[in-house]
C-alpha positions as CSV (number, residue, x, y, z in Angstrom):
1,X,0.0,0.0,0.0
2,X,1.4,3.7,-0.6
3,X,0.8,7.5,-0.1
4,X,-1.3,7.8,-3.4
5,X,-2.9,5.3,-5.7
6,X,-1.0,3.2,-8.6
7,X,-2.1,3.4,-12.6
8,X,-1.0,-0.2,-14.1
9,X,1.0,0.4,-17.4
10,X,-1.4,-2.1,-19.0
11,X,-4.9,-0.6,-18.2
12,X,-6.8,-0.1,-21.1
13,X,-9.7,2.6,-21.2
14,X,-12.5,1.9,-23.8
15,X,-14.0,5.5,-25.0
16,X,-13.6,7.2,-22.1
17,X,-15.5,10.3,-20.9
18,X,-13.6,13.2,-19.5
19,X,-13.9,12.5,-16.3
20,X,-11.7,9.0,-16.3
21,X,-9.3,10.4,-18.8
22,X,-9.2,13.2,-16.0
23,X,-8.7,10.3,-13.0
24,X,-6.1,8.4,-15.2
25,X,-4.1,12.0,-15.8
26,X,-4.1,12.4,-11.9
27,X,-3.3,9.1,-10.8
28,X,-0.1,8.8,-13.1
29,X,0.5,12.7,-11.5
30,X,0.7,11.3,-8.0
31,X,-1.8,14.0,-6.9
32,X,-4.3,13.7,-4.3
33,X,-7.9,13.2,-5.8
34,X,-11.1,14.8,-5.1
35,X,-14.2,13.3,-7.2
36,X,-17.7,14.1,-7.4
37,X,-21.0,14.6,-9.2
38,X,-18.5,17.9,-10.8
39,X,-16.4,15.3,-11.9
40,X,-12.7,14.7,-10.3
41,X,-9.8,17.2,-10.0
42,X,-6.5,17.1,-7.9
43,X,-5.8,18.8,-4.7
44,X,-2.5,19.2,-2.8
45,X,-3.1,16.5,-0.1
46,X,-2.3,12.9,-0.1
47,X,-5.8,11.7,0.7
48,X,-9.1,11.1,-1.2
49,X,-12.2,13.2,-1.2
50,X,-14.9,11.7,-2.6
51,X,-18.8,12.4,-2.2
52,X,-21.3,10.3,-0.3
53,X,-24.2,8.9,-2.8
54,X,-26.6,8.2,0.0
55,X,-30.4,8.1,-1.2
56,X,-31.5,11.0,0.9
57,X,-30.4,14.5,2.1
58,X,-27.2,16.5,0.4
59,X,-24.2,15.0,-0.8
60,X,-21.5,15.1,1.9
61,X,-17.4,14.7,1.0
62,X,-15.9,12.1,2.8
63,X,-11.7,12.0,3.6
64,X,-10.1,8.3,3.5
65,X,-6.6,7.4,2.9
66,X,-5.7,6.1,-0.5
67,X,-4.3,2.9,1.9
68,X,-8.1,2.4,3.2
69,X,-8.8,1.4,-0.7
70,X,-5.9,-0.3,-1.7
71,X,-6.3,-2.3,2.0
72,X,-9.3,-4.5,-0.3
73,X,-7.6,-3.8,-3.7
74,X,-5.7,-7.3,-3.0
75,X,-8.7,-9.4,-1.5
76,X,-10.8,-8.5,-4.7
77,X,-8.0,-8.8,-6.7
78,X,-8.4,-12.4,-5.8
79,X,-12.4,-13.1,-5.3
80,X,-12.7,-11.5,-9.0
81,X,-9.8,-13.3,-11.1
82,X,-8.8,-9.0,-11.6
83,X,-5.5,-8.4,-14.0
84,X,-5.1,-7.0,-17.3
85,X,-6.9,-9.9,-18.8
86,X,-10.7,-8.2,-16.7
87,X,-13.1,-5.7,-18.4
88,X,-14.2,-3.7,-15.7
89,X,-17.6,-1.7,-16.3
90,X,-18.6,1.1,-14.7
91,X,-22.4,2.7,-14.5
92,X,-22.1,6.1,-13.3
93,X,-19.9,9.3,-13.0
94,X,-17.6,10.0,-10.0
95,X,-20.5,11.1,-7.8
96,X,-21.3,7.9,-6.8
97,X,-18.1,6.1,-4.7
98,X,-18.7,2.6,-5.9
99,X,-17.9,4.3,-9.0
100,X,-14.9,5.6,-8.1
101,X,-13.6,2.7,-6.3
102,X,-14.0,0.3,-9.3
103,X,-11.9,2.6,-11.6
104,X,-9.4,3.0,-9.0
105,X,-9.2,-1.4,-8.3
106,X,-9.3,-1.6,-11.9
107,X,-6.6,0.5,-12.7
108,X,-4.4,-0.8,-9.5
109,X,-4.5,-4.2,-11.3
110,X,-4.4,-3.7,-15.2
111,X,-7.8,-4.5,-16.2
112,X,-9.9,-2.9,-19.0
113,X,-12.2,0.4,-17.8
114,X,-15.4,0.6,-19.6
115,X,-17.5,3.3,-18.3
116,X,-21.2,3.4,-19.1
117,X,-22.5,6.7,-17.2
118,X,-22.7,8.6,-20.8
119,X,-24.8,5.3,-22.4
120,X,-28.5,4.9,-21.8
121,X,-29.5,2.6,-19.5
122,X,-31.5,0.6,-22.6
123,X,-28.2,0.3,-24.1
124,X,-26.2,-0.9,-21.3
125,X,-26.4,-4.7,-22.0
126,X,-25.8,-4.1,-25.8
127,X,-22.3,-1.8,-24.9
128,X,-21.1,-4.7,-22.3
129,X,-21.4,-7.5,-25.0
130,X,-19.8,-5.2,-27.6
131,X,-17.4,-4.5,-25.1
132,X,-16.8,-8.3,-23.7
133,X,-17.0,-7.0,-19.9
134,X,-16.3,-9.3,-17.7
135,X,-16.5,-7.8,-14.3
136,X,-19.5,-5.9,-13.1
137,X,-19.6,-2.9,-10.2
138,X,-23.2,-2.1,-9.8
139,X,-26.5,-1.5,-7.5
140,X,-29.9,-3.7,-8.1
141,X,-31.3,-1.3,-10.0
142,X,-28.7,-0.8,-12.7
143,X,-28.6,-4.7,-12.4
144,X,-32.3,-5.3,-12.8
145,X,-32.1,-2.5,-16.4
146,X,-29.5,-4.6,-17.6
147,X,-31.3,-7.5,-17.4
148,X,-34.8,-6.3,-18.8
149,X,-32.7,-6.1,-21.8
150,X,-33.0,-9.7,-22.5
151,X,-29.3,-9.9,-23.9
152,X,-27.3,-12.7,-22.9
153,X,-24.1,-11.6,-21.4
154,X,-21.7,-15.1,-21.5
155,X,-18.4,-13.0,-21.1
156,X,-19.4,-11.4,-17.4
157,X,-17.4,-13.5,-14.5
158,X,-18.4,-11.8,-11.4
159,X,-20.9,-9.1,-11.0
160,X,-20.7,-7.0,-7.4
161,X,-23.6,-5.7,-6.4
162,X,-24.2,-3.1,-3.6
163,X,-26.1,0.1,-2.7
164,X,-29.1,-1.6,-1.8
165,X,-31.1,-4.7,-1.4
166,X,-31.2,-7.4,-3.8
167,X,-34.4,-9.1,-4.6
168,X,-34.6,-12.8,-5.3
169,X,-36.3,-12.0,-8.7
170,X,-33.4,-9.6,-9.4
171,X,-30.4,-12.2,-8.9
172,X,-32.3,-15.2,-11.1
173,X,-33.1,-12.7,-14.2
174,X,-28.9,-12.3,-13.4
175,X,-28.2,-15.6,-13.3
176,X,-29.8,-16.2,-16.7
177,X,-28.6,-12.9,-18.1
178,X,-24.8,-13.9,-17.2
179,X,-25.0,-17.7,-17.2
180,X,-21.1,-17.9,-16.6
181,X,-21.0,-15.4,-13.5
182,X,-20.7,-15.8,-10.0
183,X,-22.5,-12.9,-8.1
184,X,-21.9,-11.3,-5.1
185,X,-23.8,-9.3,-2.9
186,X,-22.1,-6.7,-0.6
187,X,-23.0,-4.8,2.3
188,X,-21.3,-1.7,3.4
189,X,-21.5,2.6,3.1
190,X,-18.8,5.3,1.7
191,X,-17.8,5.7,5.4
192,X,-17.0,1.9,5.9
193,X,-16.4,0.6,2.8
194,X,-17.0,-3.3,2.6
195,X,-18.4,-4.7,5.8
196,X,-20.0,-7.9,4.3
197,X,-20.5,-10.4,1.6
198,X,-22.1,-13.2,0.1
199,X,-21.3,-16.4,-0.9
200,X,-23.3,-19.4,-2.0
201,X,-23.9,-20.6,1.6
202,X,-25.7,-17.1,2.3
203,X,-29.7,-17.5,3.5
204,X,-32.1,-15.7,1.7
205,X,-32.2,-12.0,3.4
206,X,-29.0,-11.5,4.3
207,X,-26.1,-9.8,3.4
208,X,-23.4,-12.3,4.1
209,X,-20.7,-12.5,6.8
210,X,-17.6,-10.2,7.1
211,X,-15.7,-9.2,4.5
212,X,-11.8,-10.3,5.4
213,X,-10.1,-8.0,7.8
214,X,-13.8,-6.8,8.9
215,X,-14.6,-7.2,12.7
216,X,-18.9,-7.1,12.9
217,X,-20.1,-6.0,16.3
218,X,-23.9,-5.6,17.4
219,X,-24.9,-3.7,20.8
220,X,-28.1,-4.2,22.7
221,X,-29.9,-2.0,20.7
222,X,-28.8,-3.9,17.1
223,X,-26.8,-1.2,15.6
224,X,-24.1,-2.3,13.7
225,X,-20.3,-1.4,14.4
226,X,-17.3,-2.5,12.3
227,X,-13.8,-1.9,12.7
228,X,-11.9,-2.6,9.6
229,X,-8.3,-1.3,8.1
230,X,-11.0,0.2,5.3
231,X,-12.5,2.8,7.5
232,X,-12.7,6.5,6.6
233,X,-10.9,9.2,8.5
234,X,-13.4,12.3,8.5
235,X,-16.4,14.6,6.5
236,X,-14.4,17.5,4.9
237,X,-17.7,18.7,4.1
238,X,-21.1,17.8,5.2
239,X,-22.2,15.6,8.4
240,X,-24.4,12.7,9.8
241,X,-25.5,12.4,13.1
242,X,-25.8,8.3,12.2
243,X,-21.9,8.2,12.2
244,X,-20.2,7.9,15.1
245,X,-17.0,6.1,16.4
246,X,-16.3,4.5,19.6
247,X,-13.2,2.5,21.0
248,X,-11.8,2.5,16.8
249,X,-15.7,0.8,16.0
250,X,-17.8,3.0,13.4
251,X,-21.0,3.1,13.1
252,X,-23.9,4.5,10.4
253,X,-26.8,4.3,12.3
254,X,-27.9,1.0,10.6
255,X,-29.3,-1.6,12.5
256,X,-29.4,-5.2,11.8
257,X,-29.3,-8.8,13.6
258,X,-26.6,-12.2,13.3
259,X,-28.1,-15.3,12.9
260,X,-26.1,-18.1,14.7
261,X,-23.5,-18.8,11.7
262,X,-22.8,-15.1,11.7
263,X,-24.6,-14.0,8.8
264,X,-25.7,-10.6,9.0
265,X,-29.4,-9.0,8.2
266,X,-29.9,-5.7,7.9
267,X,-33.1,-4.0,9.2
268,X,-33.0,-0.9,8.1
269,X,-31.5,2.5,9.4
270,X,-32.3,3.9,12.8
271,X,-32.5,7.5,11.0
272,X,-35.3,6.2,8.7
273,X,-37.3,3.9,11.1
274,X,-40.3,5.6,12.0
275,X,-43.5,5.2,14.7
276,X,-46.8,4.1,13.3
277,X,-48.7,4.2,17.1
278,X,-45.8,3.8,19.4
279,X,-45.1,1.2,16.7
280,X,-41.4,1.1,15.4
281,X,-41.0,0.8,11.9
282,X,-38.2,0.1,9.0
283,X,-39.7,0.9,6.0
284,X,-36.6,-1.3,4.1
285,X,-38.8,-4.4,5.8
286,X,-41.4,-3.1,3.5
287,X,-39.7,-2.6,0.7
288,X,-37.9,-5.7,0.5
289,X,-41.5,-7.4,1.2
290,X,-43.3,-5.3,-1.8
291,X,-39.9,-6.1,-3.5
292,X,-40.8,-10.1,-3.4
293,X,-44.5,-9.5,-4.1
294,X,-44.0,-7.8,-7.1
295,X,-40.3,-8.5,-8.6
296,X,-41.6,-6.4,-11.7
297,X,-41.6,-3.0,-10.3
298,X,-39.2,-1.3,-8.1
299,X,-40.6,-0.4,-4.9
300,X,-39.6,2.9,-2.3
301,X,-41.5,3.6,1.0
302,X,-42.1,6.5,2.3
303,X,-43.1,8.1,5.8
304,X,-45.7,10.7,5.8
305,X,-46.8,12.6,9.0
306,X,-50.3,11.4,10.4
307,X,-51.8,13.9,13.2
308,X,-53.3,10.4,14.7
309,X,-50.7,7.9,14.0
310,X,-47.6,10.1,14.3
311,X,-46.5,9.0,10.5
312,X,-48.3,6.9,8.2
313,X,-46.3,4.9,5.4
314,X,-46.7,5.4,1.5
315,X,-44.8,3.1,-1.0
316,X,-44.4,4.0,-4.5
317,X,-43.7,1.3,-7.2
318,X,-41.7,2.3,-10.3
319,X,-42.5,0.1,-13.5
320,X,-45.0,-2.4,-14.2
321,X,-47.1,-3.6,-11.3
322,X,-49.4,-6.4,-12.3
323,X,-51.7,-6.3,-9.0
324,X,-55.0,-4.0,-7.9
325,X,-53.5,-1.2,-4.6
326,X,-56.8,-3.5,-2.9
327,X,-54.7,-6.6,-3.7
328,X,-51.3,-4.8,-2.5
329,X,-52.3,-3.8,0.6
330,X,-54.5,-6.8,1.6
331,X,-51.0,-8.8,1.0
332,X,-48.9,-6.2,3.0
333,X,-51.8,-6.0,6.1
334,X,-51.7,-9.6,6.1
335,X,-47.8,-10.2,6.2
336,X,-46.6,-7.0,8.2
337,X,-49.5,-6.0,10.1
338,X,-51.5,-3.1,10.0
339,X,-49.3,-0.7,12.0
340,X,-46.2,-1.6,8.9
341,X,-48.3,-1.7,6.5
342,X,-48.7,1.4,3.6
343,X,-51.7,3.2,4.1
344,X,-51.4,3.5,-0.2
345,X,-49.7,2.4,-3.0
346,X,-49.5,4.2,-6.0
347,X,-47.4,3.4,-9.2
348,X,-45.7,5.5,-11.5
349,X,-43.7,5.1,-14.7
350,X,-40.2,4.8,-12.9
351,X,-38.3,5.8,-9.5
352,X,-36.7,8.7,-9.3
353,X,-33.4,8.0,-8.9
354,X,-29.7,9.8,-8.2
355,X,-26.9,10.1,-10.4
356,X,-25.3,6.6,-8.3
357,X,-28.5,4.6,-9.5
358,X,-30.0,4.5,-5.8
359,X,-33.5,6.0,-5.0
360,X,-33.9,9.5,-4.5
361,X,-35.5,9.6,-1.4
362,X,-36.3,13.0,-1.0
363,X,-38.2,13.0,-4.6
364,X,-40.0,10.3,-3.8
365,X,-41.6,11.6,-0.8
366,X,-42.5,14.9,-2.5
367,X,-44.5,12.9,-5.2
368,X,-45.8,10.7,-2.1
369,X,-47.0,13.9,-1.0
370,X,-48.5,14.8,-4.3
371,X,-50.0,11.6,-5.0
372,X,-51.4,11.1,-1.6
């Protein structure tokens, strides 16, 4: 591991757009690097500044050591088969850190860049089999528009999905989509990095065990802790009052549960649960239940205020939705209960989403709002 990060003599960009002609410039310079949804530029420190991508609330620039990277750079090097024989593709600009990080392991190991954020999502799957990509750095969503494509993708090896949960409908249209690749969900946030992943021993729900080198700690209350050598150092701009460190263990605010082998599932975070009567609520439960209901639309909850109730919850579903809102909600009262359940469901065309390919959580409750 050094001071700044390493450009492999053999990596290969494929039409790049400014921006990683910009990052490779930079990294060959030895400069420090600070990326975001204005693109990346070099500063006179040694560390990395890099935006958050988090589905709610303004972007926030996050300081980590180049070493805090390049501390996993080896371990995926490994999992992934990553050298300069790897097509690495990439599905949004340098606003969104998983971004970011997949260029900079890429480049580190002398693989192929391919960077889709300038390409339509309904063109994605036909530029990756033009392209012969072979690795895949992506959230569910961008996975799930890939797939509707109904391309078959035989070149992809491993496809790394993160950024949110993964429906079981998601991973088997993969699975068909990329016959030949093993997929992997992770678990983990700008501020941590990876905190956990899956392998085929992983239960349905959860998000794996610990990523190497990644100590998981729970207290009474469920919220998760990790200490790891892939931790950031600080905000240089912005805040969260879910991040907070104790005796070298960080935390997010996110709160989950181990089952007895140690696999970890994640409830939801303790900023978005709400109360529905003196009811605690995660409306990720929800989602991920309207998720497996309907694996045909993408579904978002939302909490509304309710002078009774204190908040009442209202899920939108982007895309096609094959069910009555009667049907919906008779399902949701009857698995959740009528305290999680949403009061409505309305559908609309597509989620609004950020630049990272997450949902935009703040949009969507404004046209909760609207709808309602």
């Amino acid at each position: 591991m050094t001071a700044s990060f390493h450009w492999h003599p053999d990596t290969r960009l494929i039409a790049p757009p400014p921006d990683l002609t910009a990052l490779a410039a930079l990294v060959r310079a030895g400069t420090g690097l600070r990326a975001g949804q204005g693109g990346v530029a070099g500063h006179s420190g040694a560390d990395l500044l890099c935006e958050t991508s988090g589905s709610s609330g303004a972007p926030k620039v996050i300081r980590r050591t180049p070493a805090s990277w390049q501390a996993s750079f080896a371990v995926n090097a490994a999992a992934l088969d990553l050298g300069p024989q790897s097509c690495v593709a990439l599905f949004s600009g340098f606003g969104a850190s998983l971004a970011l990080y997949a260029a900079l392991e890429a480049a580190h190991h002398g693989a192929a860049i391919v960077s889709l954020a300038q390409v339509r999502p309904n063109r994605w799957a036909a530029t990756l089999a033009a392209q012969g990509a072979t690795v895949l750095y992506l959230t569910p969503v961008q996975l799930a528009l890939i797939c509707a494509a109904g391309i078959p993708l035989p070149a992809v090896q491993h496809i790394m999905v993160g950024g949110g949960r993964l429906s079981a409908q998601t991973a088997n249209v993969a699975a068909r989509t990329c016959p030949n690749a093993r997929l992997i969900q992770f678990y983990g946030a700008a501020e941590t990095s990876f905190i956990t992943w899956t392998d085929a021993d992983t239960p349905s729900g959860s998000v794996g065990k610990p990523y190497p080198g990644v100590t998981l700690r729970l207290d009474s209350k469920g919220v998760i802790w990790v200490r790891s050598p892939y931790l950031f150092h600080s905000y240089a701009q912005g805040s969260s009052s879910d991040t907070e460190w104790k005796g070298g263990f960080l935390t997010v605010g996110e709160v989950g549960r181990l089952d007895a082998d140690g696999n970890l599932f994640v409830l939801g975070r303790s900023s978005r649960m709400v109360t529905v009567s003196d009811h605690n609520v995660f409306p990720e439960a929800v989602e991920a239940f309207l998720a497996a209901l309907i694996p045909t639309a993408q579904a978002a909850v939302v909490a509304l205020p309710d002078a009774r109730r204190g908040a009442r919850l209202v899920a939108v579903l982007g895309g096609d939705c094959d069910m009555a809102e009667a049907d919906v909600l008779r399902a949701c009262r009857k698995q959740l209960g009528p305290l999680a359940a949403p009061q409505r469901i309305h559908t609309v065309p597509a989620l609004p989403l950020l630049p990272a390919g997450k949902p935009d959580y703040a949009a969507i409750t404004a046209l909760a709002q609207d709808l309602t």
